[in-house]
PDB file of N, CA, C, O and CB in Angstrom:
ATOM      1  N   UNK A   1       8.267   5.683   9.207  1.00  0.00           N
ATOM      2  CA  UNK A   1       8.041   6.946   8.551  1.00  0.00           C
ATOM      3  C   UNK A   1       7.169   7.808   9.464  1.00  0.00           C
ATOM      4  O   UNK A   1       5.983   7.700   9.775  1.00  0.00           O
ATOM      5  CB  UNK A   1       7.383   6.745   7.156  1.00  0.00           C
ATOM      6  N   UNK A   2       8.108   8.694   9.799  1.00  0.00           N
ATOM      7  CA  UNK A   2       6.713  10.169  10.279  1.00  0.00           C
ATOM      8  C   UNK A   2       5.719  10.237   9.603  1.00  0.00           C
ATOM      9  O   UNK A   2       5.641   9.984   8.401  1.00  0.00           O
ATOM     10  CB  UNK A   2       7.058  11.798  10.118  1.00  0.00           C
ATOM     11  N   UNK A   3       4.567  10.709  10.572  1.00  0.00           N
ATOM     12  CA  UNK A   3       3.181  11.090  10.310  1.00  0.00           C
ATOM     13  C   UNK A   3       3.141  12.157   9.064  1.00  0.00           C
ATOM     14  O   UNK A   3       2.485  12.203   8.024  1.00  0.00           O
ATOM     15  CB  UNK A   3       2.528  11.728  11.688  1.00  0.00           C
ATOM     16  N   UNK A   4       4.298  13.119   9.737  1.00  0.00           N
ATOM     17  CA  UNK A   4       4.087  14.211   9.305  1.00  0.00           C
ATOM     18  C   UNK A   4       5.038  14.536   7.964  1.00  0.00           C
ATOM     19  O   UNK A   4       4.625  15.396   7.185  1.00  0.00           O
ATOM     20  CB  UNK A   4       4.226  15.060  10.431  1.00  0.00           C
ATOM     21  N   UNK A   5       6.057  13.991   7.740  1.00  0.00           N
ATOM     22  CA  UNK A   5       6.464  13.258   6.600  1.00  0.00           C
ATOM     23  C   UNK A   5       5.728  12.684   5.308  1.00  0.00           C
ATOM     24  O   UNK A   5       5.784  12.757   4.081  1.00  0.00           O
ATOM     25  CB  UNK A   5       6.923  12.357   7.101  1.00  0.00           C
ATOM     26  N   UNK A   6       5.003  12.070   6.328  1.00  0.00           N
ATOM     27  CA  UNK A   6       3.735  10.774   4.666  1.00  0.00           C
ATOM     28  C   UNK A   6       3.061  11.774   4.805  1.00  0.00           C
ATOM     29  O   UNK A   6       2.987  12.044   3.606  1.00  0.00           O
ATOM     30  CB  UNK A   6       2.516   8.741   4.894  1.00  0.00           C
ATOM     31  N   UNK A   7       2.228  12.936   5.519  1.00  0.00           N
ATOM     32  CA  UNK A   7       1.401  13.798   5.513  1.00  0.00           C
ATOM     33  C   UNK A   7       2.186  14.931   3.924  1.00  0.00           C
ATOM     34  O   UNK A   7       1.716  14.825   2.791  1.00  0.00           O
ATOM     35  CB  UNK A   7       1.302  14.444   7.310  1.00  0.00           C
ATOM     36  N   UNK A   8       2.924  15.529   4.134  1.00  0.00           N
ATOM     37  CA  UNK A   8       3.765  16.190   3.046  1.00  0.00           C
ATOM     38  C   UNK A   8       4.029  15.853   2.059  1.00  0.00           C
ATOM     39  O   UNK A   8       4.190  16.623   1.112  1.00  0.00           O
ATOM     40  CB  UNK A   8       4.694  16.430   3.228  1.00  0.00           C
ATOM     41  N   UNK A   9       4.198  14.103   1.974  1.00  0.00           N
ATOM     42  CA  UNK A   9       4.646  14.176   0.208  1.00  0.00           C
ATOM     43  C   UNK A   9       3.243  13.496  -0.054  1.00  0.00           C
ATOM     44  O   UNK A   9       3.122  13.104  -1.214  1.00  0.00           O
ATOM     45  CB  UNK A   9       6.371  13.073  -0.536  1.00  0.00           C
ATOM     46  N   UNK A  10       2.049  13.247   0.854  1.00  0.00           N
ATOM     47  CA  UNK A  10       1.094  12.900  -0.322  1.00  0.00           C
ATOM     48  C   UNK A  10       0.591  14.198  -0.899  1.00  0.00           C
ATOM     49  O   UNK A  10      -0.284  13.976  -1.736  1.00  0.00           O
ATOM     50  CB  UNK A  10      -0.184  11.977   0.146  1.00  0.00           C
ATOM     51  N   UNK A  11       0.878  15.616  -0.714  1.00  0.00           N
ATOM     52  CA  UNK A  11       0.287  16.750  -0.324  1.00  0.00           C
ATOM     53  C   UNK A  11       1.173  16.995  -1.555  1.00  0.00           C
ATOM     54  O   UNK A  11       0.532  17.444  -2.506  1.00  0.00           O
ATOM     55  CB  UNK A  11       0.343  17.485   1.234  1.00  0.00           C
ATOM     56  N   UNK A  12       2.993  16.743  -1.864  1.00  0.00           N
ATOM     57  CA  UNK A  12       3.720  17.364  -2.536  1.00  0.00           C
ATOM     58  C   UNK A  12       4.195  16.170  -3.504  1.00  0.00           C
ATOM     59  O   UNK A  12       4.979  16.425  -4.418  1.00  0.00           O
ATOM     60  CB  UNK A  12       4.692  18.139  -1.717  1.00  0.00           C
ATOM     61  N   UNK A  13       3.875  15.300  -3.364  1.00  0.00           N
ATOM     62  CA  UNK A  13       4.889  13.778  -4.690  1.00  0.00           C
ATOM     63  C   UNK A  13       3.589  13.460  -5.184  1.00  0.00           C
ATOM     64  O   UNK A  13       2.461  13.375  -4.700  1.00  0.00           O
ATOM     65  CB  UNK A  13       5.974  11.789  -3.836  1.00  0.00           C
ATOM     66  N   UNK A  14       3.963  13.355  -5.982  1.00  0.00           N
ATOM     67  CA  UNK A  14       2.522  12.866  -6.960  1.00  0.00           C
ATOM     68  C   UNK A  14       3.165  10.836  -7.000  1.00  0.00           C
ATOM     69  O   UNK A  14       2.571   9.804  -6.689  1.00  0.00           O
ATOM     70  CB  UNK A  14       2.500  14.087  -9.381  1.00  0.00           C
ATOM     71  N   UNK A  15       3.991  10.981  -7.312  1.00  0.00           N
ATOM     72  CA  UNK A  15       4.326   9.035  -7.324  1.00  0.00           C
ATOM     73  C   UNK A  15       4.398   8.542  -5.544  1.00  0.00           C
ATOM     74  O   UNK A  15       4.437   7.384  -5.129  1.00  0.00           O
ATOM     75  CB  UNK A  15       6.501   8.544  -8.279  1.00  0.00           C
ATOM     76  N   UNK A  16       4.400  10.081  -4.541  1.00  0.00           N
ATOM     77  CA  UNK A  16       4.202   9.154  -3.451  1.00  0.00           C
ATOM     78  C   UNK A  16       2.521   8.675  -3.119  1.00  0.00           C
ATOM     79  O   UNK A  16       1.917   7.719  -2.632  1.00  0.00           O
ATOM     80  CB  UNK A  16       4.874   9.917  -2.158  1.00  0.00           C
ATOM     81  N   UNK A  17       2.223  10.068  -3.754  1.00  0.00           N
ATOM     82  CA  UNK A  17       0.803   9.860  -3.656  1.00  0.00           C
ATOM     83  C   UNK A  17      -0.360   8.514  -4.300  1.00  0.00           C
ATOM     84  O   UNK A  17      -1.422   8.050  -3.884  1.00  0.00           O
ATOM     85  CB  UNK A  17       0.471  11.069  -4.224  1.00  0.00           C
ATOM     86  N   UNK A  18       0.348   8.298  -5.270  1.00  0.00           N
ATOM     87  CA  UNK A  18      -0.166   7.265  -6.387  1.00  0.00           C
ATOM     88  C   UNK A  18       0.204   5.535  -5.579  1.00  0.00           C
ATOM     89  O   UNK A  18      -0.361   4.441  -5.557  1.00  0.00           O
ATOM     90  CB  UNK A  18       0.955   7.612  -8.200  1.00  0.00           C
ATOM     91  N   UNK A  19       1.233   6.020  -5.110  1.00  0.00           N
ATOM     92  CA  UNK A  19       1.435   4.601  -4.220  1.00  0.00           C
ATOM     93  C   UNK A  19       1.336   4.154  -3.012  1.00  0.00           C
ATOM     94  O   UNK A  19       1.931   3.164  -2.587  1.00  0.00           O
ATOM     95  CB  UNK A  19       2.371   4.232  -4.233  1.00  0.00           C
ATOM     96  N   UNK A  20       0.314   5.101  -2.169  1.00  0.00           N
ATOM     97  CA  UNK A  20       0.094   5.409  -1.283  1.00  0.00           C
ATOM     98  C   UNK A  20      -1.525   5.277  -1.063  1.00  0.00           C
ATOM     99  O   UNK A  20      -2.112   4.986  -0.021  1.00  0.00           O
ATOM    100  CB  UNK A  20       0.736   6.463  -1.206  1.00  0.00           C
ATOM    101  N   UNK A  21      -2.138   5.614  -2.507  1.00  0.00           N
ATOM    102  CA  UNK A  21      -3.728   5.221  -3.238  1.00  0.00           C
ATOM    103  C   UNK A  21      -3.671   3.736  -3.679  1.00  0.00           C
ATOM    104  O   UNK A  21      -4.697   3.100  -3.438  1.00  0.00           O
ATOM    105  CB  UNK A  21      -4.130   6.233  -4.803  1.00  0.00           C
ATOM    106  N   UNK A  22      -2.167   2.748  -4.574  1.00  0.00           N
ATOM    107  CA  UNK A  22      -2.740   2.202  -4.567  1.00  0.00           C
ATOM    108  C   UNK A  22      -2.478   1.035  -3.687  1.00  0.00           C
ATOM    109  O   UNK A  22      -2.521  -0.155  -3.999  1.00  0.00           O
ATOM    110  CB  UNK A  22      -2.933   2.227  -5.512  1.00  0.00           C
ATOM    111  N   UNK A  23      -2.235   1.496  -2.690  1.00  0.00           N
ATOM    112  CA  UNK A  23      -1.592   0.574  -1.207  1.00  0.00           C
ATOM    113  C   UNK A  23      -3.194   0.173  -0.592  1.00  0.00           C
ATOM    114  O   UNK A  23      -3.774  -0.872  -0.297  1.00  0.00           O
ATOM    115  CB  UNK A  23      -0.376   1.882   0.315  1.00  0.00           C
ATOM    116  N   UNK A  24      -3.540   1.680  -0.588  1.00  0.00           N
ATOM    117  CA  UNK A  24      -4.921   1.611   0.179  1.00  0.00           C
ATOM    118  C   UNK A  24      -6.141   0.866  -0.814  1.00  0.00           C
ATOM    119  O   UNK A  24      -7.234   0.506  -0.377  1.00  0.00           O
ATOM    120  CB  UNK A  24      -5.419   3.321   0.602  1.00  0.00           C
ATOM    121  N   UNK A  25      -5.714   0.733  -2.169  1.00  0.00           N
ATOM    122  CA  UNK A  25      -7.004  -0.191  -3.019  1.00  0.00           C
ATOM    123  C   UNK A  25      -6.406  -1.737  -2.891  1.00  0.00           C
ATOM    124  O   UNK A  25      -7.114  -2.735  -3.021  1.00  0.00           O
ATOM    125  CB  UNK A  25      -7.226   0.320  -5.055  1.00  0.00           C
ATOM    126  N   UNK A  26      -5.169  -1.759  -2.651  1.00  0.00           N
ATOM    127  CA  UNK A  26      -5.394  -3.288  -2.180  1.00  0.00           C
ATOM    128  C   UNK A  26      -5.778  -3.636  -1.013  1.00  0.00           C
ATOM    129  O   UNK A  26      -5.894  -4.860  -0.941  1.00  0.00           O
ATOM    130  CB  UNK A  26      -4.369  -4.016  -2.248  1.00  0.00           C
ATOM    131  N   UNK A  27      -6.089  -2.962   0.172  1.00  0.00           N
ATOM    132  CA  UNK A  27      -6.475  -2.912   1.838  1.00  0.00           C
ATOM    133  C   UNK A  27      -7.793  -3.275   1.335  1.00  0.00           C
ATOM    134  O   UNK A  27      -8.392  -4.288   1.696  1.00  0.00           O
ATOM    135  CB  UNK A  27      -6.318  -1.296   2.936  1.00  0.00           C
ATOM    136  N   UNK A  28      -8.250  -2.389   0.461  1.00  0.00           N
ATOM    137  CA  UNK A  28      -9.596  -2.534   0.279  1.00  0.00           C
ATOM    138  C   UNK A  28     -10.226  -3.751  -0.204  1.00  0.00           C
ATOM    139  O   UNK A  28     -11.390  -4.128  -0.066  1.00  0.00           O
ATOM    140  CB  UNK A  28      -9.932  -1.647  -0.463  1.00  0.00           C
ATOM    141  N   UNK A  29      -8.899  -4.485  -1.002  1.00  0.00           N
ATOM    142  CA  UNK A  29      -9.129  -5.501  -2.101  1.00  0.00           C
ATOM    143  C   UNK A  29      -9.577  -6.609  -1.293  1.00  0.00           C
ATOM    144  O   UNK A  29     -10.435  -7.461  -1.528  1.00  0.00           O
ATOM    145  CB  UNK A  29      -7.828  -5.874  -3.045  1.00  0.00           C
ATOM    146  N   UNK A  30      -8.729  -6.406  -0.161  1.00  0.00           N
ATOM    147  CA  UNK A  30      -8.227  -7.451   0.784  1.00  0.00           C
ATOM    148  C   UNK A  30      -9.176  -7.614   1.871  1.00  0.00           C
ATOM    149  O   UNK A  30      -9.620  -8.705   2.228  1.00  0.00           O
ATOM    150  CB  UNK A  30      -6.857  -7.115   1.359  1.00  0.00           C
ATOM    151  N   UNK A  31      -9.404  -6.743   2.268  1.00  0.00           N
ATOM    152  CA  UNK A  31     -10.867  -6.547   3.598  1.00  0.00           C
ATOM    153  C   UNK A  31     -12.382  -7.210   2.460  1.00  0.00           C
ATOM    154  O   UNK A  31     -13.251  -7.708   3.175  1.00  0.00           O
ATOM    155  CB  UNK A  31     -11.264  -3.932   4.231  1.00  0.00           C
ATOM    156  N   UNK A  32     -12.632  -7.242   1.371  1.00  0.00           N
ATOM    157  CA  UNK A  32     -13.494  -7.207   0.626  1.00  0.00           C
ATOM    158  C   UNK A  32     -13.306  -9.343   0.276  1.00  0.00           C
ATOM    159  O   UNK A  32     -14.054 -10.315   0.163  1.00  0.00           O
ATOM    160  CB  UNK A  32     -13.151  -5.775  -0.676  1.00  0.00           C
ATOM    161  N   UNK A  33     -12.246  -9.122   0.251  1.00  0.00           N
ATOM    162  CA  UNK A  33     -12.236 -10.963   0.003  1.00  0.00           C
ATOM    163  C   UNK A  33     -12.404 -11.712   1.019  1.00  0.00           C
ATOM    164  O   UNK A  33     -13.152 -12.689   0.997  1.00  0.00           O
ATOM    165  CB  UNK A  33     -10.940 -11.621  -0.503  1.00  0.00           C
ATOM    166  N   UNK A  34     -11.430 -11.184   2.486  1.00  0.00           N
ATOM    167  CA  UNK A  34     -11.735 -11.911   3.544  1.00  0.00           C
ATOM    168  C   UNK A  34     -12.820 -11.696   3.888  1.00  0.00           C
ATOM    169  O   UNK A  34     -13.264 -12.692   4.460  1.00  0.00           O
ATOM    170  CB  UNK A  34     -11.043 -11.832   4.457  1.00  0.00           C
ATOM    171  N   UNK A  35     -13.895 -10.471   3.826  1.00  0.00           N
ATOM    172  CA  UNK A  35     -15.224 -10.847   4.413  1.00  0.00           C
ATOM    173  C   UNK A  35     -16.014 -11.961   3.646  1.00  0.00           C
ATOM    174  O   UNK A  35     -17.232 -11.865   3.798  1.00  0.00           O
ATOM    175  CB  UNK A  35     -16.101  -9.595   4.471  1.00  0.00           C
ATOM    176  N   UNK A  36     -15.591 -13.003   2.851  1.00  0.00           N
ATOM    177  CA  UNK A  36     -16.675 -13.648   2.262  1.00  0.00           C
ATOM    178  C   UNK A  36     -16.255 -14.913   3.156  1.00  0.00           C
ATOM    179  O   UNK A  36     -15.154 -15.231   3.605  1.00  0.00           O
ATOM    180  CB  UNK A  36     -16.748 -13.750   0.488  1.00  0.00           C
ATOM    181  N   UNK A  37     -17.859 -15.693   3.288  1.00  0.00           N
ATOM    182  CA  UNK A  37     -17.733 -16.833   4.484  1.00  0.00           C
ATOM    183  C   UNK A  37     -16.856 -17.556   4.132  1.00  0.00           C
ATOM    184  O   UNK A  37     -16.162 -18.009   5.041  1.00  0.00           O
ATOM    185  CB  UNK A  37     -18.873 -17.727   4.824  1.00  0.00           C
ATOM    186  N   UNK A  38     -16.465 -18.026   2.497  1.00  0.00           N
ATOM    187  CA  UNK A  38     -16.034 -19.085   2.473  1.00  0.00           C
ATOM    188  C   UNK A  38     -14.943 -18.491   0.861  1.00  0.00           C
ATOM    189  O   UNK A  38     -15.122 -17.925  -0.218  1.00  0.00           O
ATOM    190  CB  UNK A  38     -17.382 -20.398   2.509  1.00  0.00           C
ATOM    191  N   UNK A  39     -13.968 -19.022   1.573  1.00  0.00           N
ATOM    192  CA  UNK A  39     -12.867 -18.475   0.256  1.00  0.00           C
ATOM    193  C   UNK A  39     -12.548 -19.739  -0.581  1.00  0.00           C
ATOM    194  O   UNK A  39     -12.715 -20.945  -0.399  1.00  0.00           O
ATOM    195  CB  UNK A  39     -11.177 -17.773   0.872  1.00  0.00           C
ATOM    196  N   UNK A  40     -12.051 -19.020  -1.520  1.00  0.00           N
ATOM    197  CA  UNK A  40     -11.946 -20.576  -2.614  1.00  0.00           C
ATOM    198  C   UNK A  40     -10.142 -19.914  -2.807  1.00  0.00           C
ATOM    199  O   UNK A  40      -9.409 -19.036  -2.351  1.00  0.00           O
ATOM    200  CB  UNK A  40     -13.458 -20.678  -4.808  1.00  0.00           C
ATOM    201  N   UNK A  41     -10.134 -21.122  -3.870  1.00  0.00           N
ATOM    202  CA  UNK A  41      -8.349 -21.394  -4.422  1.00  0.00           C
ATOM    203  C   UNK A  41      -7.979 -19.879  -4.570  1.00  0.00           C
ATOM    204  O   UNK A  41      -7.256 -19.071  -3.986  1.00  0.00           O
ATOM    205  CB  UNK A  41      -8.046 -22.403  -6.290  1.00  0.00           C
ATOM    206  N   UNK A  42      -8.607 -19.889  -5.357  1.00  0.00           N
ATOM    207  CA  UNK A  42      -8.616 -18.309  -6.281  1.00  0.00           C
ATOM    208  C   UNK A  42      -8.317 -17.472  -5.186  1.00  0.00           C
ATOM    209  O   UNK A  42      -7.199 -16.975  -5.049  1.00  0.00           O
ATOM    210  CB  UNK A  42     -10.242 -17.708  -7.117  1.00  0.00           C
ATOM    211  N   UNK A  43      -9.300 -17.275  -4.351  1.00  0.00           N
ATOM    212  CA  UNK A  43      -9.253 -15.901  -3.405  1.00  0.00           C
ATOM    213  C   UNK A  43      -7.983 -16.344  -2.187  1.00  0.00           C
ATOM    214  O   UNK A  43      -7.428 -15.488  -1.499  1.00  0.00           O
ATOM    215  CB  UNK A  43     -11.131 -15.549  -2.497  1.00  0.00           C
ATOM    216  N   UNK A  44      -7.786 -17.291  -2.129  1.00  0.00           N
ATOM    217  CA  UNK A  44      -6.585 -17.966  -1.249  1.00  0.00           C
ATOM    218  C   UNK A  44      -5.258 -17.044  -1.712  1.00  0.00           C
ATOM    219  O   UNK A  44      -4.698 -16.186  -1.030  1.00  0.00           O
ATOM    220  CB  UNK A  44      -6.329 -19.851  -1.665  1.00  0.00           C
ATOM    221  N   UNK A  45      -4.875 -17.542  -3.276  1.00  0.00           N
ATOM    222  CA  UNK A  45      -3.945 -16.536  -4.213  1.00  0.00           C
ATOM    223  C   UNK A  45      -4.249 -15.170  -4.014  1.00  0.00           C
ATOM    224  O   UNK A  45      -3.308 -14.461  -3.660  1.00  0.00           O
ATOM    225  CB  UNK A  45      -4.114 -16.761  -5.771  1.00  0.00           C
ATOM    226  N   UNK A  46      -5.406 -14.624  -4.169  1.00  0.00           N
ATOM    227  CA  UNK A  46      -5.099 -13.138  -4.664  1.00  0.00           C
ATOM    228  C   UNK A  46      -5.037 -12.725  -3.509  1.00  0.00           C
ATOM    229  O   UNK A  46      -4.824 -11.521  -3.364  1.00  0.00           O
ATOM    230  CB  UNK A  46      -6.076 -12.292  -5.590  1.00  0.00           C
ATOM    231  N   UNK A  47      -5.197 -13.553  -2.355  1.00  0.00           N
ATOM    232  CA  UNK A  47      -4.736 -12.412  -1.147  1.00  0.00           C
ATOM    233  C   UNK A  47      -3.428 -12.550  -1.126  1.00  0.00           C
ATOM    234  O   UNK A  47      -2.862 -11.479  -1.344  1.00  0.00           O
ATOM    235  CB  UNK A  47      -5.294 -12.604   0.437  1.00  0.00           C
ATOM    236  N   UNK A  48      -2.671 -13.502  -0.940  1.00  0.00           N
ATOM    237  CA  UNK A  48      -1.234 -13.318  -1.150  1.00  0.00           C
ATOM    238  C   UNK A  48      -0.668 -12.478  -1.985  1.00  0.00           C
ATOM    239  O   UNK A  48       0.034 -11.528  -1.637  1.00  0.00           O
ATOM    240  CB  UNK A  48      -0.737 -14.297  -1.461  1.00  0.00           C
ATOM    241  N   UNK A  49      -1.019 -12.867  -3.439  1.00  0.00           N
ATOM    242  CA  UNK A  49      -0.540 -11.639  -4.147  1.00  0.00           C
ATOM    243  C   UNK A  49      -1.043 -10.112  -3.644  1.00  0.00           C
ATOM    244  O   UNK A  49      -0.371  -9.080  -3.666  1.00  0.00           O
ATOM    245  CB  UNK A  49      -0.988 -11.833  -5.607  1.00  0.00           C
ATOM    246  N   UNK A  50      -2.021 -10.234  -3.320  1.00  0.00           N
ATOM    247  CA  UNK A  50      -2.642  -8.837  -2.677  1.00  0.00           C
ATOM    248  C   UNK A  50      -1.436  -8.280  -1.453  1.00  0.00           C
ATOM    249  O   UNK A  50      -0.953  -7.150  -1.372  1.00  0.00           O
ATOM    250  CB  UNK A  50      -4.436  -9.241  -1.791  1.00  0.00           C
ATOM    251  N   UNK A  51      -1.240  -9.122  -0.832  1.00  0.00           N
ATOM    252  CA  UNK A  51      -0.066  -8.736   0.453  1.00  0.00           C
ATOM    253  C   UNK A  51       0.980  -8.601   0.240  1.00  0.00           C
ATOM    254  O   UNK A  51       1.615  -7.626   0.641  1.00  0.00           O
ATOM    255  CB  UNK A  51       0.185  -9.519   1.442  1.00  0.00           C
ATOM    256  N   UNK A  52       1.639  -9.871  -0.699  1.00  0.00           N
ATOM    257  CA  UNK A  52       3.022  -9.161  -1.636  1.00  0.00           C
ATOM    258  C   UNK A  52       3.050  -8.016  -2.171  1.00  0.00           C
ATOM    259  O   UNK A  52       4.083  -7.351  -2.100  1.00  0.00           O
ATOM    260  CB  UNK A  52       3.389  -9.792  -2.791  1.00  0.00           C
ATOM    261  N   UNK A  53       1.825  -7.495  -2.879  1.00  0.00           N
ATOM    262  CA  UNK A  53       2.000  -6.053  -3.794  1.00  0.00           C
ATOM    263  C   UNK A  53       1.657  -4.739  -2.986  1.00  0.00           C
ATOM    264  O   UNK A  53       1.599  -3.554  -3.312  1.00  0.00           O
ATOM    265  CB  UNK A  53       0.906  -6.045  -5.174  1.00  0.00           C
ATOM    266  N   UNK A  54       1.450  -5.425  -1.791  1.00  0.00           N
ATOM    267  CA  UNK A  54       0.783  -3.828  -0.727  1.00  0.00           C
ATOM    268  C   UNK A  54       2.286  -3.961   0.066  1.00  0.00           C
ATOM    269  O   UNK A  54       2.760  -2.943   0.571  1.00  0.00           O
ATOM    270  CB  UNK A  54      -1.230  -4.089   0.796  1.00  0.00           C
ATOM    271  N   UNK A  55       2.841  -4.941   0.135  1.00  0.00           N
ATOM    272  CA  UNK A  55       4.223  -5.047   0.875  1.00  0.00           C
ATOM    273  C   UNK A  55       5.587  -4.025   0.311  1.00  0.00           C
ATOM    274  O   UNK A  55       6.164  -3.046   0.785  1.00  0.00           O
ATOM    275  CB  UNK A  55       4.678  -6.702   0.692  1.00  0.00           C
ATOM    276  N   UNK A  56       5.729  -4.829  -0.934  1.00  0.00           N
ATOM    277  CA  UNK A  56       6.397  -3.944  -1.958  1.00  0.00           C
ATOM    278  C   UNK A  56       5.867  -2.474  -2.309  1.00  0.00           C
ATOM    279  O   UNK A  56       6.697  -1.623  -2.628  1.00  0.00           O
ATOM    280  CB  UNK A  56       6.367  -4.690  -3.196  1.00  0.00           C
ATOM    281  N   UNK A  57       4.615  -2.179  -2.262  1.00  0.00           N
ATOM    282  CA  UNK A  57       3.996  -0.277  -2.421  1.00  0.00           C
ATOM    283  C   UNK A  57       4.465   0.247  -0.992  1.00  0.00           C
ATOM    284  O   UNK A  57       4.950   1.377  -0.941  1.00  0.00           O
ATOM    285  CB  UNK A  57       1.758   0.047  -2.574  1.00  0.00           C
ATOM    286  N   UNK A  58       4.383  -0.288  -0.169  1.00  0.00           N
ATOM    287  CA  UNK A  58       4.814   0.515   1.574  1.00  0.00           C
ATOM    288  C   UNK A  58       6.357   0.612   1.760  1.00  0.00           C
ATOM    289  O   UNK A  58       6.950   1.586   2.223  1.00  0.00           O
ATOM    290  CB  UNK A  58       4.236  -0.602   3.162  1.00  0.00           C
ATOM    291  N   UNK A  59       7.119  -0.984   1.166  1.00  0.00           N
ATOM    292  CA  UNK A  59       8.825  -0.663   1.101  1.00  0.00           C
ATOM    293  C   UNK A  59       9.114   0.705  -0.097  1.00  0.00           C
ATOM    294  O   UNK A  59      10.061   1.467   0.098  1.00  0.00           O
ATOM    295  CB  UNK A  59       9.811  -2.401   0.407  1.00  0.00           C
ATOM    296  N   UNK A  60       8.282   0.866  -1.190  1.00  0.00           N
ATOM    297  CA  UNK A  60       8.549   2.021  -1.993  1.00  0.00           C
ATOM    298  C   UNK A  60       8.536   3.285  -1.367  1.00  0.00           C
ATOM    299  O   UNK A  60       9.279   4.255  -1.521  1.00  0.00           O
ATOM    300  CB  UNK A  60       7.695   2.085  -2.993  1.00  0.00           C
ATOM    301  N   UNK A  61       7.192   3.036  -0.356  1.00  0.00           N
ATOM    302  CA  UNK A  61       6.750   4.687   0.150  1.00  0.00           C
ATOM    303  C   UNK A  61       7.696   4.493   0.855  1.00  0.00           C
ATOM    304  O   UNK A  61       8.327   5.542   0.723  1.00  0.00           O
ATOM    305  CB  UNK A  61       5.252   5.269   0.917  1.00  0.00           C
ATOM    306  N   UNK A  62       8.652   3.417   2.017  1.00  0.00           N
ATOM    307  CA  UNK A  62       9.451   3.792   2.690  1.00  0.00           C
ATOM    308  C   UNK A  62      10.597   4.919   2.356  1.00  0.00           C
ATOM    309  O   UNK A  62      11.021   5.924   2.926  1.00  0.00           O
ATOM    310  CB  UNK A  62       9.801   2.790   2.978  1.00  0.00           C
ATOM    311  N   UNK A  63      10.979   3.970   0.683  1.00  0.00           N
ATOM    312  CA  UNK A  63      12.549   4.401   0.428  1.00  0.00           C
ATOM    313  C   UNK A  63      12.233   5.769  -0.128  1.00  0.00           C
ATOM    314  O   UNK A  63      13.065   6.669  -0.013  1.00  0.00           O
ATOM    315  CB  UNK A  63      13.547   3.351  -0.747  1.00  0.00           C
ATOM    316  N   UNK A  64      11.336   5.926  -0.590  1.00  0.00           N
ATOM    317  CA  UNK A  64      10.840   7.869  -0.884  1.00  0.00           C
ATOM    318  C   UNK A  64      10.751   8.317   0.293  1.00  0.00           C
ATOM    319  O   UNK A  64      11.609   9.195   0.386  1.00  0.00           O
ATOM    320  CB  UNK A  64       9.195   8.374  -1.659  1.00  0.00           C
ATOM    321  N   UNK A  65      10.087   8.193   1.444  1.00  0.00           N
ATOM    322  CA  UNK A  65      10.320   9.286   2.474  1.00  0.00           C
ATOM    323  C   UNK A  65      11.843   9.341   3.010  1.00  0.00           C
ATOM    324  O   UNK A  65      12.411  10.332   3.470  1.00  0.00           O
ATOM    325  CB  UNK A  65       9.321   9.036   3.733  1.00  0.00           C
ATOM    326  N   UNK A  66      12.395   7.980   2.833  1.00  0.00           N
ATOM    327  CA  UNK A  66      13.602   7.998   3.287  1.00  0.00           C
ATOM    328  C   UNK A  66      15.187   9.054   2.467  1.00  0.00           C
ATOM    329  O   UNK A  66      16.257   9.385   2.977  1.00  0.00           O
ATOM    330  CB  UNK A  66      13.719   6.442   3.262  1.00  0.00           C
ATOM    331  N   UNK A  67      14.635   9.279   1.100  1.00  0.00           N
ATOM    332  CA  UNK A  67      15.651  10.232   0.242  1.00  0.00           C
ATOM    333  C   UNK A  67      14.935  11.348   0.573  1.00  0.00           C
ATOM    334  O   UNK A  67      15.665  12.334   0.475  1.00  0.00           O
ATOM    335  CB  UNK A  67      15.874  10.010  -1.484  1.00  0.00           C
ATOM    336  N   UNK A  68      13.713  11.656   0.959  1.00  0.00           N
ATOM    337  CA  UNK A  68      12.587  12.793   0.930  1.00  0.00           C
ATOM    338  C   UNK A  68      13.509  13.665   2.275  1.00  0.00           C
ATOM    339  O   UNK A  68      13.595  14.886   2.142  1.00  0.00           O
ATOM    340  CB  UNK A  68      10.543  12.100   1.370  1.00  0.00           C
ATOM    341  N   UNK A  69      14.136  13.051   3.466  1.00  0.00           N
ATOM    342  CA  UNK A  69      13.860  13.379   4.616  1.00  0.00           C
ATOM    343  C   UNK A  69      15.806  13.493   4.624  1.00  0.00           C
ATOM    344  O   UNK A  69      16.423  13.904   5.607  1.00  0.00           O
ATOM    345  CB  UNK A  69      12.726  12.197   5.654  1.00  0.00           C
ATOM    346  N   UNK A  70      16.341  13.129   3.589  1.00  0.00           N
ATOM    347  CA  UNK A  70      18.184  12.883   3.636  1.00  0.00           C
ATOM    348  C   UNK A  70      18.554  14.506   2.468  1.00  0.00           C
ATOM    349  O   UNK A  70      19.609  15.111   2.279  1.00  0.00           O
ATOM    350  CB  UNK A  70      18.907  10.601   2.499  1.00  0.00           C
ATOM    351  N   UNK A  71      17.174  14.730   1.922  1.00  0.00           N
ATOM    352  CA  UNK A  71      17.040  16.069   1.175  1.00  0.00           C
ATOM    353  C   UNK A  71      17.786  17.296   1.970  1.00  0.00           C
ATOM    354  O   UNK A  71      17.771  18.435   1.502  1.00  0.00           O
ATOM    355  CB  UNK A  71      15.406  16.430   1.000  1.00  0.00           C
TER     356      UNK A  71
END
């Protein structure tokens, strides 16, 4: 995806925008678990799930810029 593309529909899509916020709160989720010295079961899981669900929000933003840009 162009820069300048993801630049426009967070500016103009409100659902690109929303998934694009919450791509970046799982980055956050995720930088915030791995900094702890020592991870347990628990935090083992939610990063996976954390990476599955930031995986699937970025293939979404893909297929929106991709009808965004066939407009």
């Amino acid at each position: 995806m162009e820069d300048s593309v993801k630049e426009e529909m967070l500016k103009n899509d409100g659902r690109f925008r929303s998934l694009a916020e919450e791509h970046q709160d799982c980055e956050r989720k995720l930088t915030e678990i791995q900094a702890k010295s020592l991870l347990s079961e628990e935090d083992e899981m939610e990063i996976k799930r954390l990476k599955v669900h930031k995986l699937a929000l970025k293939d979404h933003m893909e297929s929106l810029a991709r009808e965004h840009e066939a407009q």
